[in-house]
C-alpha atoms as an extended CHARMM CRD file, in Angstrom:
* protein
*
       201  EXT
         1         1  UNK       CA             72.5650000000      -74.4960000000      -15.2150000000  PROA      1               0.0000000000
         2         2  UNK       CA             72.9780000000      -71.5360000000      -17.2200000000  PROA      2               0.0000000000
         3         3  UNK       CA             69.0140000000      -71.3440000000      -17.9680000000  PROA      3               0.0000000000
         4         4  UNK       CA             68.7320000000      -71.5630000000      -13.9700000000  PROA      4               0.0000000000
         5         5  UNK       CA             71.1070000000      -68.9030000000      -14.1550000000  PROA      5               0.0000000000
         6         6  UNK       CA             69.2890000000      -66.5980000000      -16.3250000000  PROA      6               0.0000000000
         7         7  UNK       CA             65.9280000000      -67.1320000000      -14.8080000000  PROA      7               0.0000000000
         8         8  UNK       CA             67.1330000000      -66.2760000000      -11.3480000000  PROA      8               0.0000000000
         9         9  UNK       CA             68.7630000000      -62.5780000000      -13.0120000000  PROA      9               0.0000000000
        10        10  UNK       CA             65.4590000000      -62.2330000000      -15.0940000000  PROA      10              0.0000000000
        11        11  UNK       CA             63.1610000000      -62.2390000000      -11.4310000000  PROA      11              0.0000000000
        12        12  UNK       CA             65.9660000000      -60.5730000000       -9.7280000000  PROA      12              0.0000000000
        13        13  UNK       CA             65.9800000000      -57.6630000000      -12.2150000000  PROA      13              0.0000000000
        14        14  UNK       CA             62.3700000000      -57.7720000000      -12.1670000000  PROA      14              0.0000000000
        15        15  UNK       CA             62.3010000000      -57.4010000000       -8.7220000000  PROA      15              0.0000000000
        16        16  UNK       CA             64.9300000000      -54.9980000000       -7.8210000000  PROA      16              0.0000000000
        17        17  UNK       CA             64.2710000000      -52.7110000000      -11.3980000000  PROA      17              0.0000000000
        18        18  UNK       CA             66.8980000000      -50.6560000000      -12.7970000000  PROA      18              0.0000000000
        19        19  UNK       CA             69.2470000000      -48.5910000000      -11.4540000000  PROA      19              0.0000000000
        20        20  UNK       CA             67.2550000000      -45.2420000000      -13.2720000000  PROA      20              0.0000000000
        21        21  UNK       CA             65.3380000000      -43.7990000000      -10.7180000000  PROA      21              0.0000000000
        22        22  UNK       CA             62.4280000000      -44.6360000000      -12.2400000000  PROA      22              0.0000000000
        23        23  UNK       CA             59.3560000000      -46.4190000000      -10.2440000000  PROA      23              0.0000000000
        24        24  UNK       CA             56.6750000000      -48.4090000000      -11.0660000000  PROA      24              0.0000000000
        25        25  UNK       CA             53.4810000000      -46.3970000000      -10.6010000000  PROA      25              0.0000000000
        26        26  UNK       CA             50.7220000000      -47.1800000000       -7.7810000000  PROA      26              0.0000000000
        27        27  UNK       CA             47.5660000000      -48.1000000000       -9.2550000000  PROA      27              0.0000000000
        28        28  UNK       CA             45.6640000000      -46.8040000000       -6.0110000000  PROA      28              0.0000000000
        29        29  UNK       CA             41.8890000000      -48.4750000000       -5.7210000000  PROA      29              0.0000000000
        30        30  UNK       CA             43.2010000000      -52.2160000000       -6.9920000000  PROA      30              0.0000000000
        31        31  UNK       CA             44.4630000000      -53.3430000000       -3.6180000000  PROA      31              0.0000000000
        32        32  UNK       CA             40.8580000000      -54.2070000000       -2.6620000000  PROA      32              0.0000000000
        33        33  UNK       CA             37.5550000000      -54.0850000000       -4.7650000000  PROA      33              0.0000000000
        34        34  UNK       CA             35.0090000000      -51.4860000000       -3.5870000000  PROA      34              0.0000000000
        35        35  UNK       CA             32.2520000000      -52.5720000000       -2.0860000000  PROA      35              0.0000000000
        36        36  UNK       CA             28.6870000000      -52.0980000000       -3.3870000000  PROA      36              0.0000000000
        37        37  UNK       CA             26.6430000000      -48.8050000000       -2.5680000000  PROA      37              0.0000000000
        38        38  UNK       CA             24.9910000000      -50.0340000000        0.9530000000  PROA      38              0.0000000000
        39        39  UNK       CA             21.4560000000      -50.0260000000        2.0440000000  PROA      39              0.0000000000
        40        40  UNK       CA             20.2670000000      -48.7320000000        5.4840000000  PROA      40              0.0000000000
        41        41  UNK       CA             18.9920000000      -50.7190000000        7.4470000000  PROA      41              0.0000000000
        42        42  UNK       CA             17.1470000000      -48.1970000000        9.1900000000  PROA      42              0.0000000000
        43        43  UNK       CA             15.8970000000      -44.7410000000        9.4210000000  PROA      43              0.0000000000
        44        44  UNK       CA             18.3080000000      -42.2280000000        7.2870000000  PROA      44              0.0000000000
        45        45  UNK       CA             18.2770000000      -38.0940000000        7.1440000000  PROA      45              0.0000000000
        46        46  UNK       CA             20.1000000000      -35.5690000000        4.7140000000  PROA      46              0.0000000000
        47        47  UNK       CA             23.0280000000      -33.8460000000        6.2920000000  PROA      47              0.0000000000
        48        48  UNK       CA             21.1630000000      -31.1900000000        6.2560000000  PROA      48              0.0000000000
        49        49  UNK       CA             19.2200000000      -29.1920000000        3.6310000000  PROA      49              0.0000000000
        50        50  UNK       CA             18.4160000000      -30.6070000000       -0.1940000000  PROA      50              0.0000000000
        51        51  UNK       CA             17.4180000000      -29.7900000000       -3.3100000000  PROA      51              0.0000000000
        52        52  UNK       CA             14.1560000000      -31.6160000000       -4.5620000000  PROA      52              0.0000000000
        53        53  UNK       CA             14.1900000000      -31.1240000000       -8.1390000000  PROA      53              0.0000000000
        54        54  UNK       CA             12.1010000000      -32.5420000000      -10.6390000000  PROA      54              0.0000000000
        55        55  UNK       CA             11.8960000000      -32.3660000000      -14.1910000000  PROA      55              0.0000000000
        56        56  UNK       CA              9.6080000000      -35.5050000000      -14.6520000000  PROA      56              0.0000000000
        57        57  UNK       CA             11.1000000000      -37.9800000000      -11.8600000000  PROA      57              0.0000000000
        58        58  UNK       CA             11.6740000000      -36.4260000000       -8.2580000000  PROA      58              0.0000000000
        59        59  UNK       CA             15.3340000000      -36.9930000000       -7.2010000000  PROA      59              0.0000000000
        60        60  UNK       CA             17.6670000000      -35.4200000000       -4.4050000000  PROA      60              0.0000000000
        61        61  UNK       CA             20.3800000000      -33.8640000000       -5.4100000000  PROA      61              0.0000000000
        62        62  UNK       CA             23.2200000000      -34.6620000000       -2.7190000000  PROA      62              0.0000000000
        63        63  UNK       CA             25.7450000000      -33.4040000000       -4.2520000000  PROA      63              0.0000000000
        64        64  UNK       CA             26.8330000000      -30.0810000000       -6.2720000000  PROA      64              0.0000000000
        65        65  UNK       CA             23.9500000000      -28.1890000000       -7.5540000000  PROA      65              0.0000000000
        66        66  UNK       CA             24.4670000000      -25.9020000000      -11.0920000000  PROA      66              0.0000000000
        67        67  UNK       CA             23.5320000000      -21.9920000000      -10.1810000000  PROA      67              0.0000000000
        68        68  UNK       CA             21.1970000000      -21.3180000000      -13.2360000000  PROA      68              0.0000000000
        69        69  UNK       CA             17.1640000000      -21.1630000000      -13.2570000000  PROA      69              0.0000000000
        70        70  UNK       CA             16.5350000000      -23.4930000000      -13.0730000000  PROA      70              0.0000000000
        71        71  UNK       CA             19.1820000000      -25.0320000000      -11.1440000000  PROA      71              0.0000000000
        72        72  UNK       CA             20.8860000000      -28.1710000000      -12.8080000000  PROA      72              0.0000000000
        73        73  UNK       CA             21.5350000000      -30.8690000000      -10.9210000000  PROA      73              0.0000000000
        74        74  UNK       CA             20.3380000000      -35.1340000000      -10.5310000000  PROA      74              0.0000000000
        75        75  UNK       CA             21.0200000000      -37.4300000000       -7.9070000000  PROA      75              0.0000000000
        76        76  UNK       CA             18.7850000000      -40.8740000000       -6.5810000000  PROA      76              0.0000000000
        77        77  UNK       CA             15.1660000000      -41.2390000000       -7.4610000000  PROA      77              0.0000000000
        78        78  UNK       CA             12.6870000000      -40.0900000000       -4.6980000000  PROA      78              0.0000000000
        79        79  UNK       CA              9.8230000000      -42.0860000000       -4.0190000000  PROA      79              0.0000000000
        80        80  UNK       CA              6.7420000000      -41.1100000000       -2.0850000000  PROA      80              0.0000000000
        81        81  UNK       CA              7.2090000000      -37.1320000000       -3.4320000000  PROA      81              0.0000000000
        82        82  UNK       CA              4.0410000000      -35.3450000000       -3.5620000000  PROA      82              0.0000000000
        83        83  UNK       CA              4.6440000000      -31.9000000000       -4.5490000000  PROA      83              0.0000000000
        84        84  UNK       CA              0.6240000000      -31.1610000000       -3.5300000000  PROA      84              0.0000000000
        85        85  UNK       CA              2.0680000000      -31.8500000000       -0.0640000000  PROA      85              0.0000000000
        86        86  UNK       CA              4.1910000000      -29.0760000000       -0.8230000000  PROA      86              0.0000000000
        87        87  UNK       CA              2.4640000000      -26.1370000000       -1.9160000000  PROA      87              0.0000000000
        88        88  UNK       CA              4.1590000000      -22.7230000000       -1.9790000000  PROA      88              0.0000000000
        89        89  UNK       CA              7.4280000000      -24.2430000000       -0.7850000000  PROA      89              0.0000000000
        90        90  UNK       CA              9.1440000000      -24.7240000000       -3.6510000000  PROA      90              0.0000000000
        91        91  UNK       CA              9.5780000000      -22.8330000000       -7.4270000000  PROA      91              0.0000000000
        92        92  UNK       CA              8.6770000000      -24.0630000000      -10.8610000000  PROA      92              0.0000000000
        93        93  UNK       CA              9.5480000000      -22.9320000000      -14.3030000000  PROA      93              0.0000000000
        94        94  UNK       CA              7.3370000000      -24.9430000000      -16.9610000000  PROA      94              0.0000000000
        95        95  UNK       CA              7.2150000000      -28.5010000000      -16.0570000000  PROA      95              0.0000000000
        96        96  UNK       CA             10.4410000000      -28.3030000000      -13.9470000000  PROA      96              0.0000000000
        97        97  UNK       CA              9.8830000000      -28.0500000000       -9.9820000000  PROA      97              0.0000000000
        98        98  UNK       CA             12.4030000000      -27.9490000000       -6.9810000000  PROA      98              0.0000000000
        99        99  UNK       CA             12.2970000000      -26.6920000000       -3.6480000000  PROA      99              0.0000000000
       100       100  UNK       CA             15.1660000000      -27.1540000000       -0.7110000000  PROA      100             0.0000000000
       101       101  UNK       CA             13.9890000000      -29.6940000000        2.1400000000  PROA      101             0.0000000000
       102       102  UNK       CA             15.6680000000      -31.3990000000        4.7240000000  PROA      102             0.0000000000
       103       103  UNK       CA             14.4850000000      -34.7240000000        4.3060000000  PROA      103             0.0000000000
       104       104  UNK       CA             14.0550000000      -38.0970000000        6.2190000000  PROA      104             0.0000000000
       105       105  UNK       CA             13.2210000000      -41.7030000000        5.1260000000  PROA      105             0.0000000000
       106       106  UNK       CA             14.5800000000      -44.7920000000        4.3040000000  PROA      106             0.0000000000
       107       107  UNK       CA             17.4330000000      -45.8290000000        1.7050000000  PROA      107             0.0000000000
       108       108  UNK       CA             17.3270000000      -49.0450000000       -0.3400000000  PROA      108             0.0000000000
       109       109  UNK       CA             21.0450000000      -48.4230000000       -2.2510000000  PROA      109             0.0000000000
       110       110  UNK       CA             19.5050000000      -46.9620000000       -4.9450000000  PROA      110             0.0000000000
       111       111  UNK       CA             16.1390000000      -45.0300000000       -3.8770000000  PROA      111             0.0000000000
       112       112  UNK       CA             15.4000000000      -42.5570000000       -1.0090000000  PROA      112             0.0000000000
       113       113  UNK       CA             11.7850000000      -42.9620000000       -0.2260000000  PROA      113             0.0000000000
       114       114  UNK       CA             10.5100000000      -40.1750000000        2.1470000000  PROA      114             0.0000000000
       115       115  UNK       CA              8.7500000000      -39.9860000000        4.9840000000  PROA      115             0.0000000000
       116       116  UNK       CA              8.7180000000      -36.4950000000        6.2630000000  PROA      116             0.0000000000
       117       117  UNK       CA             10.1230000000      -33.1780000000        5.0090000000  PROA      117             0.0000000000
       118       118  UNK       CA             11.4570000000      -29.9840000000        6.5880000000  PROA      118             0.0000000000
       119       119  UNK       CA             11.3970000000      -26.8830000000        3.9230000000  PROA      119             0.0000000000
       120       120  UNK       CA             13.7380000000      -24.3460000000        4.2160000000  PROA      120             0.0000000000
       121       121  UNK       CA             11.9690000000      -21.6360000000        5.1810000000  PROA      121             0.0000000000
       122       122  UNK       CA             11.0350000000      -23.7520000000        8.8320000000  PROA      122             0.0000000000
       123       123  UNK       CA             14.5270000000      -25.5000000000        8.9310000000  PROA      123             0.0000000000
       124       124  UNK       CA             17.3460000000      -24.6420000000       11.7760000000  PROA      124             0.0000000000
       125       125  UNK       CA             20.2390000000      -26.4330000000       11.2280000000  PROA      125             0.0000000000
       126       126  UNK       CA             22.5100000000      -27.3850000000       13.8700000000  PROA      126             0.0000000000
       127       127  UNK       CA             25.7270000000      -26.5580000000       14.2940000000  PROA      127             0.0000000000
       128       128  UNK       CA             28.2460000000      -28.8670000000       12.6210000000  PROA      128             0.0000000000
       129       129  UNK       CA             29.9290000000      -30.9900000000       15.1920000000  PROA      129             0.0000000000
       130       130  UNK       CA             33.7000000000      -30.4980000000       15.3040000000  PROA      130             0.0000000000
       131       131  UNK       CA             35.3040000000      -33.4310000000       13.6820000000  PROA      131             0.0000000000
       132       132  UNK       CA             38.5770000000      -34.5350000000       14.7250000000  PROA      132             0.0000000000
       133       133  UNK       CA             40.6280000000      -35.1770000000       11.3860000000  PROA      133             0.0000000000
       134       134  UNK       CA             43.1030000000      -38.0390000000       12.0640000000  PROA      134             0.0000000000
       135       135  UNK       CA             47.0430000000      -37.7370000000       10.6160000000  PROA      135             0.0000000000
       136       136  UNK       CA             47.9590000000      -41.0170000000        8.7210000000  PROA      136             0.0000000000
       137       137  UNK       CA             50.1270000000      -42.8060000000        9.4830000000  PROA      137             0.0000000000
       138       138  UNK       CA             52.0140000000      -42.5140000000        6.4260000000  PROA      138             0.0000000000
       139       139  UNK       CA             51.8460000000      -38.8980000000        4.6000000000  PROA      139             0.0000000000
       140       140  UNK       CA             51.2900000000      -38.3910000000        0.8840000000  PROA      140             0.0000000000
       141       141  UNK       CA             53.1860000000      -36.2530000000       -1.5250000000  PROA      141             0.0000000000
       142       142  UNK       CA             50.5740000000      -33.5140000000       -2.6510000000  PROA      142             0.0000000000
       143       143  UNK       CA             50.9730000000      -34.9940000000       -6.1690000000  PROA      143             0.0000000000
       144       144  UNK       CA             49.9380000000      -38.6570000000       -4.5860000000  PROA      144             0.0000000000
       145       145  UNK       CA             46.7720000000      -37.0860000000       -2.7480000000  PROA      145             0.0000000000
       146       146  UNK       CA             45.6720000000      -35.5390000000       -5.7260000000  PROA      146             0.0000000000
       147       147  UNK       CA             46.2170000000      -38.4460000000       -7.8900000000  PROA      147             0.0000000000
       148       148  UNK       CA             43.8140000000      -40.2120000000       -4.7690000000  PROA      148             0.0000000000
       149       149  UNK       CA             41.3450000000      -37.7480000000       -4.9730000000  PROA      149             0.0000000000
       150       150  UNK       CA             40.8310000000      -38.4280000000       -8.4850000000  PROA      150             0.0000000000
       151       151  UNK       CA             40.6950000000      -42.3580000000       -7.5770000000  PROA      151             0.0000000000
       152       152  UNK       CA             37.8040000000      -41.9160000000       -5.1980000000  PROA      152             0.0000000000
       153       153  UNK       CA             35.5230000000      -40.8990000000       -7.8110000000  PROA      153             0.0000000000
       154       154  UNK       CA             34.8120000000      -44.4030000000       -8.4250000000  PROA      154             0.0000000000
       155       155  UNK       CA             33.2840000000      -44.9740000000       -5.4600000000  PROA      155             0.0000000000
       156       156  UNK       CA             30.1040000000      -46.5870000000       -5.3090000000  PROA      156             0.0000000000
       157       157  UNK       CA             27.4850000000      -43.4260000000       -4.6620000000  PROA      157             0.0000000000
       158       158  UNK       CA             30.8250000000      -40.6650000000       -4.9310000000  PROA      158             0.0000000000
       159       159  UNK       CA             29.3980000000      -36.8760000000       -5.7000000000  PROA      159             0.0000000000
       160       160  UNK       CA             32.4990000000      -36.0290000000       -7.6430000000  PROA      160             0.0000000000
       161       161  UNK       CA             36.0360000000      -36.3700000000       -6.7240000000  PROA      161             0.0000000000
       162       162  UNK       CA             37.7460000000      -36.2090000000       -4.0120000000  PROA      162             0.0000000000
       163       163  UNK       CA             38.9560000000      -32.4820000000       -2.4640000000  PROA      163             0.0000000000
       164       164  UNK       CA             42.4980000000      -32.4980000000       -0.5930000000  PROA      164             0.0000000000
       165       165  UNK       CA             42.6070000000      -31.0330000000        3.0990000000  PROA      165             0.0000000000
       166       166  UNK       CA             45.7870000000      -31.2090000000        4.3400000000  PROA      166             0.0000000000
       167       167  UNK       CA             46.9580000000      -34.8650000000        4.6320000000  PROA      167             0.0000000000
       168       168  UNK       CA             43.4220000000      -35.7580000000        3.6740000000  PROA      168             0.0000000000
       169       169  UNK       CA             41.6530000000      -36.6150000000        1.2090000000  PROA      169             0.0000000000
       170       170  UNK       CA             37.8860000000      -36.3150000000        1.7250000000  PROA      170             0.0000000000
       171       171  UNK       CA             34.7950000000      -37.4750000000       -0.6170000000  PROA      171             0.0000000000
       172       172  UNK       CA             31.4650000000      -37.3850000000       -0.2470000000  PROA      172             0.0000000000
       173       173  UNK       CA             28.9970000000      -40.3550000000       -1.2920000000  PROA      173             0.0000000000
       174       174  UNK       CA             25.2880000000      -40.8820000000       -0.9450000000  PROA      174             0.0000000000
       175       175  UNK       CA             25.3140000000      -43.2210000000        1.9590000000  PROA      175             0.0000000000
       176       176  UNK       CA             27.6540000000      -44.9670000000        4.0360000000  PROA      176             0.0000000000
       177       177  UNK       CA             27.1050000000      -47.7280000000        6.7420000000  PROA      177             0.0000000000
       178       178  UNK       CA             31.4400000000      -47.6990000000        7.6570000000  PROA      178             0.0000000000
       179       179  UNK       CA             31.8800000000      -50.3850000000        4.3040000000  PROA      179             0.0000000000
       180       180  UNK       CA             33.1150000000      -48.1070000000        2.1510000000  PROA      180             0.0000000000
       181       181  UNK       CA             35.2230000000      -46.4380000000        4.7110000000  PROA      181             0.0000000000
       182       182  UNK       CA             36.3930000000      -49.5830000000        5.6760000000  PROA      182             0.0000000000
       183       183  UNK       CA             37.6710000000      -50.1140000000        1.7910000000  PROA      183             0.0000000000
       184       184  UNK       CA             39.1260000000      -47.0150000000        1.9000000000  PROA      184             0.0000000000
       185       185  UNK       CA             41.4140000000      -47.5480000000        5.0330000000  PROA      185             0.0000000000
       186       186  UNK       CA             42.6190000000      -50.8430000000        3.2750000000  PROA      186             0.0000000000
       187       187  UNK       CA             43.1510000000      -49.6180000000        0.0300000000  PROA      187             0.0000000000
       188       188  UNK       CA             45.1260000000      -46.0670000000        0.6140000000  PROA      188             0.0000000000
       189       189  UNK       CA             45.6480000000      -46.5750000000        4.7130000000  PROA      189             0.0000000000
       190       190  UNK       CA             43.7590000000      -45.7300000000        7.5860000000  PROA      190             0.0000000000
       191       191  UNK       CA             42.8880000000      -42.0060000000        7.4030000000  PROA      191             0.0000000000
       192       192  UNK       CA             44.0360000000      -40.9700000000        4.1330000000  PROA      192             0.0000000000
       193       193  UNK       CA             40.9300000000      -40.6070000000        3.1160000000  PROA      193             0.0000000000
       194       194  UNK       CA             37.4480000000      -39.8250000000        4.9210000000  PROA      194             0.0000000000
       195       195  UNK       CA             34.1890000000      -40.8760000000        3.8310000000  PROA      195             0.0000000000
       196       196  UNK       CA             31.6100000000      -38.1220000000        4.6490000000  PROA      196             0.0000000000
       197       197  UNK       CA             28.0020000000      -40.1990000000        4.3210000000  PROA      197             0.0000000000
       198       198  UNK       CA             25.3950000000      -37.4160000000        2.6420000000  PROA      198             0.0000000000
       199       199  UNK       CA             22.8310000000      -39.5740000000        4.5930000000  PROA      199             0.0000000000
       200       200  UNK       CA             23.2060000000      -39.9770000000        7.9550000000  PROA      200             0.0000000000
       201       201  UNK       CA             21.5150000000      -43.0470000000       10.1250000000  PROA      201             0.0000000000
């Protein structure tokens, strides 16, 4: 009886926790596993202009490009690239070549193959649409949005972390078809954080 007795204190102290103040830290991200970077099943464009750089494998760069010469930056392999196709649209310094394109083609979940390209000199972007950013349900301490922002780094396909807007968090991956957004709403609550898709179907 008295071991019965001691169990049930042991769980119930475990349960309940101390009287301290203290709390147990959220381990955001380990509610649900993230999914796998998808494939798209169809068509896909940048969301708007690129850079192409090259420095002895083509590769887009979707997300922040280094301001040197040349610029610095890496991002998924490009196949079908001709720079020939290219001439006098884009800069070079030795063997390193990039240009800014906006670019359509198909996705695989790790490769962008191309199928046409728009330079920058002949591009005119659209306006943005106007996105209506949703309140959650349940708001976040600043100090718990930035601690989510750094969570969302590990994202399959993230370009860095996350960057806090309000009651937001929002983070930018290569390409999303709603699966990862889906994990997201599950794992922090539905629109704490906003999955902006750097290639668009």
């Amino acid at each position: 009886m008295k071991t019965t007795l001691a169990l049930l204190c042991l769980v119930l102290f475990a349960a309940c926790g101390s009287d301290d103040g203290d709390a147990t830290a959220i381990e955001w991200g380990s509610v649900v596993p993230a999914p796998y970077l998808p494939a798209a099943t169809g068509p896909v464009h940048t969301d708007g202009l690129v850079t192409v750089m090259d420095t002895g494998t083509p590769e887009v760069c979707l997300g922040p490009v280094a301001e040197s010469y040349p610029p610095q930056c890496s991002g998924p392999e490009l196949l079908g690239w001709d720079w020939a196709d290219h001439r006098q649209l884009f800069e070079h310094q030795g063997d390193v070549r990039w240009g800014q394109f906006a670019l359509t083609g198909t996705w695989d979940g790790e490769r962008l193959t191309v199928e046409s390209a728009v330079p920058a000199a002949s591009y005119d972007a659209a306006p943005p649409p106007s996105l209506a950013v949703p309140v959650p349900a349940v708001k976040h301490s600043t100090a718990e949005l930035a601690e989510i922002a750094d969570d969302v780094a590990s994202i399959p396909g993230a370009q860095g972390s996350g960057d806090v807007r309000g009651h937001n968090v929002v983070v930018s991956v290569v390409y999303d078809d709603g699966s990862l957004q889906d994990w997201a709403d599950t794992t922090y609550g539905d629109g704490v954080v906003l999955v902006h898709s750097m290639l668009v179907s």
